[in-house]
TISE-512465 format. One record per residue: x, y, z negated of N, C-alpha, C in turn. Coordinates in pm, whole numbers. Each point is the difference from the previous one (the first is absolute). Layout:
     n_px     n_py     n_pz    ca_px    ca_py    ca_pz     c_px     c_py     c_pz
        X        Y        Z        X        Y        Z        X        Y        Z
...
end
This chain:
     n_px     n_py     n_pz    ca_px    ca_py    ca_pz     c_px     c_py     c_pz
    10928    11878   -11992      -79     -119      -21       44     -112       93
       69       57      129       12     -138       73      131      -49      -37
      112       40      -16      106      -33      -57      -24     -117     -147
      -90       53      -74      -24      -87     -131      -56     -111       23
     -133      -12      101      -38     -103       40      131     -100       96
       59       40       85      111      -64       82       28      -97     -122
       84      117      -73       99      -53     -119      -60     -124      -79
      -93       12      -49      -83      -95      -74      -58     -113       66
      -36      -41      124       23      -41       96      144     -125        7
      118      123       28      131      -77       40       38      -66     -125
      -72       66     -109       74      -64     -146      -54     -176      -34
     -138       41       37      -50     -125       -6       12     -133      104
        2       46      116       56      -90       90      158      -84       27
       63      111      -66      160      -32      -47      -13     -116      -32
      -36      -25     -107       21     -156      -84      -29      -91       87
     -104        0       35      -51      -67       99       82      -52       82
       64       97       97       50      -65      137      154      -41      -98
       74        9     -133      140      -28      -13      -62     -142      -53
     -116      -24      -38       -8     -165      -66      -43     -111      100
      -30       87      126      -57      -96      128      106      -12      122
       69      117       22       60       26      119      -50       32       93
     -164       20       15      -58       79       98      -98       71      -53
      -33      117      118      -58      135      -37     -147      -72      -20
      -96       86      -73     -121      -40      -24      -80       75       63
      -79      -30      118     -100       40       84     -120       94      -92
      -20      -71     -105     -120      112      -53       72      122      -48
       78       25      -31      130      110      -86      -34       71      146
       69      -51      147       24      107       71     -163       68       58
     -126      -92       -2     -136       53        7      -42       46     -102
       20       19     -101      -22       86     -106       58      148       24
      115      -24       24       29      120        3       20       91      129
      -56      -56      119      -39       69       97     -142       20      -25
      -83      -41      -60     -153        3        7        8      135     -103
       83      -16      -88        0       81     -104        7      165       47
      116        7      102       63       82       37     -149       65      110
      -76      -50       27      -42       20      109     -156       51      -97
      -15      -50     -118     -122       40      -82       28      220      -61
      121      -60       -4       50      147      -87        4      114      122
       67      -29      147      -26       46       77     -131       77       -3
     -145     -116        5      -65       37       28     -114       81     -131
       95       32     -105     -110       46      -89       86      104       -5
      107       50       87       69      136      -49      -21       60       97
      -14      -11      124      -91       40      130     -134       20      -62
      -60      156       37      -99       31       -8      -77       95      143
      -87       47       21      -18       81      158      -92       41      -40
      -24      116       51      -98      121        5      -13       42      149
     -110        9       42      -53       56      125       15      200      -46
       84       35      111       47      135        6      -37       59       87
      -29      -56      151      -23       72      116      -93      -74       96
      -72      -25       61      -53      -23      130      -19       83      136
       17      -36      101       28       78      142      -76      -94       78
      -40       69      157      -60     -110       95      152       89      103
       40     -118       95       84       52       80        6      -20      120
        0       77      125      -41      -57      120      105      -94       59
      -39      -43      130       99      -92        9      151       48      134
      -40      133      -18      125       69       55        9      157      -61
      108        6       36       64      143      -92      -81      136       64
       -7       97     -114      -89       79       71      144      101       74
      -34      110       86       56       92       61       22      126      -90
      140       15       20       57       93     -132     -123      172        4
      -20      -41     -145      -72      187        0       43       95       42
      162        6      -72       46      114      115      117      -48      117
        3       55       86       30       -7      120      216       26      -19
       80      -91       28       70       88      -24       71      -37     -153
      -47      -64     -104       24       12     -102       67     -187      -52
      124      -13      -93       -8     -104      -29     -103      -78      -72
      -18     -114       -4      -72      -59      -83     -165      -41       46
     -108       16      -78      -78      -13       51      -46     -127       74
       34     -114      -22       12     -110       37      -81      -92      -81
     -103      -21       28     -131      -41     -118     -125      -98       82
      -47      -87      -20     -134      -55       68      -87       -3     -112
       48       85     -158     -111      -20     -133       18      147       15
     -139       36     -134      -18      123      -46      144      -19     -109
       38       55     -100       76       41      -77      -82     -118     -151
      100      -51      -48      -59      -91     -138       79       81      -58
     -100       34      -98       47       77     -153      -41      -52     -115
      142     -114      -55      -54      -76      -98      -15       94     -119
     -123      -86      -22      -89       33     -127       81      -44      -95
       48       79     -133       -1      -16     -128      100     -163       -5
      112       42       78      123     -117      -28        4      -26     -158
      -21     -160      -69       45        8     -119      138       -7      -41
       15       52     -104      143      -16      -74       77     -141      -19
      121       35       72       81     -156       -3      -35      -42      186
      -44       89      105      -44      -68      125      171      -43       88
       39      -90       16       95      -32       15      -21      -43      180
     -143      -50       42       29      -35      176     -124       27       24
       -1        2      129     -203      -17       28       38      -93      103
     -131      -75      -17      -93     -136      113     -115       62       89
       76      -60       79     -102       27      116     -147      -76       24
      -89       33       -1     -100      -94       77      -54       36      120
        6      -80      105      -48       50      159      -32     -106       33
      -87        3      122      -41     -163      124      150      -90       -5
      -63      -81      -33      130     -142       77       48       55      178
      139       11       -9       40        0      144       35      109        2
      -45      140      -60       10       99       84      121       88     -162
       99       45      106      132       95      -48       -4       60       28
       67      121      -94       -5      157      -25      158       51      -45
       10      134       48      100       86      -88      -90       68     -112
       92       69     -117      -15      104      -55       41       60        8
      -24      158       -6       46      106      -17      -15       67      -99
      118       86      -39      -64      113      -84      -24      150       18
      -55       31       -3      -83      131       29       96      131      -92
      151       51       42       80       78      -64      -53      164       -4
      -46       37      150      -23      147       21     -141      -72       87
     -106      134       20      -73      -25      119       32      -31      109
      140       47       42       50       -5      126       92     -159      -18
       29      -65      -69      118      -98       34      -38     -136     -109
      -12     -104       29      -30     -107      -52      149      -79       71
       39      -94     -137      106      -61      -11      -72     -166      -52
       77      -75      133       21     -164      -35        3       -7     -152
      -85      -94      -62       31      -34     -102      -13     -217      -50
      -74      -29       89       12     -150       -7      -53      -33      126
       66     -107       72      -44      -55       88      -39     -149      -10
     -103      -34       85      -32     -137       60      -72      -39      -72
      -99       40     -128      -86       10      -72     -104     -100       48
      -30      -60      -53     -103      -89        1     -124      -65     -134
      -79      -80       43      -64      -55      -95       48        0     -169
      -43        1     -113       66      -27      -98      212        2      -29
       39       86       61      126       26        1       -4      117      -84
      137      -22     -104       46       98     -112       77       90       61
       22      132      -21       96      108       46       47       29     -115
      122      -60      -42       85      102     -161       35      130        7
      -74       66      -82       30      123       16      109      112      -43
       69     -115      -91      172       30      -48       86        1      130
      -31      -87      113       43       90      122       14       30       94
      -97       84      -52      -21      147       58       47       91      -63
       26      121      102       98      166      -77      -90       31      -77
      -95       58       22     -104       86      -27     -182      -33      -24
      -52      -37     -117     -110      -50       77      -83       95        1
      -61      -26      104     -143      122       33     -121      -65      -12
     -125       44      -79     -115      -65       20      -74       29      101
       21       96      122      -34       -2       96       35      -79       90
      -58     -117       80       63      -80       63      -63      -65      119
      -11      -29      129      -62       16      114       21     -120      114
      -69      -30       26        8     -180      125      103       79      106
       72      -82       47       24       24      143       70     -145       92
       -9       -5       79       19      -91      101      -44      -99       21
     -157      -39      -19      -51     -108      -55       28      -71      154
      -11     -176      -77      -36      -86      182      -36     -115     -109
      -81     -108      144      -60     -110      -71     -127       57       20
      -71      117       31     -123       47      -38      -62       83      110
     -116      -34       56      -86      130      117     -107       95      -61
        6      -87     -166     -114       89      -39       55       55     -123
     -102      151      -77       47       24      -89       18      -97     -143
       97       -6      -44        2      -27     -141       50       80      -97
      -39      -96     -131       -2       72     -135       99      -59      -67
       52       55      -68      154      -21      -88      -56       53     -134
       25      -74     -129      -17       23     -110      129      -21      -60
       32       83     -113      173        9      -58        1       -7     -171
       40     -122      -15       -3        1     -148      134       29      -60
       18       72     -123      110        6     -103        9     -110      -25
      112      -31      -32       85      -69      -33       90        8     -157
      -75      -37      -90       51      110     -177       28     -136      -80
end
């Protein structure tokens, strides 16, 4: 769809700029406005997970063991829809996070950093995705907060 719109777009503006010699300002706001409508009706979000997370990492469960590197309980998104291509973050203004993913009990692996407010994570790449997925390294923050994680479909 966005290709056809472009096209139809460049077809019509063509004439235009070869009978004037200059580009036509509404042609190029049309079709950024355009671009930016389709954007936003092919973006859809679903709330999948919510967590409260403290504002420092807790102390590994086991002693000794990789991983374990967490200041949330474990988010286990709910019922990802079909086609989920990134998830958005929602958290307090100011305050950044890692993710992790939760591979074995014993070992949690980096999976996005520097996470913030309304920021997209594509999940094409990433190796592996896990719907288990966990705060860690928060700052910006003394108190607990809550992180909500929408699909991205």
């Amino acid at each position: 769809m966005k290709k056809k719109t472009k096209l139809l777009i460049a077809s019509l503006a063509v004439p235009f700029v070869l009978s004037t010699g200059e580009v036509s300002t509404f042609a190029q706001t049309s079709t950024s406005e355009q671009e930016g409508n389709i954007a936003q009706q092919e973006e859809r979000l679903k709330l999948v997970g919510t967590v409260i997370s403290s504002p420092t990492n807790r102390p590994p469960s086991y002693e000794g063991m990789p991983g374990q590197l967490h200041s949330s309980d474990t988010i286990l998104l709910a019922s990802p829809p079909k086609g989920i291509y990134a998830l958005k973050w929602v958290a307090p203004e100011g305050v950044t996070f890692d993710v992790y993913r939760g591979l074995t009990p014993f070992m949690d692996v980096p999976l996005f950093h520097n996470v913030s407010n309304g920021i997209k994570t594509d999940l094409s790449s990433t190796l592996a995705f896990s719907p288990a997925l966990k705060i860690a390294n928060p700052e910006g923050t003394t108190e607990d907060f809550e992180v909500k994680v929408y699909a991205v479909y």
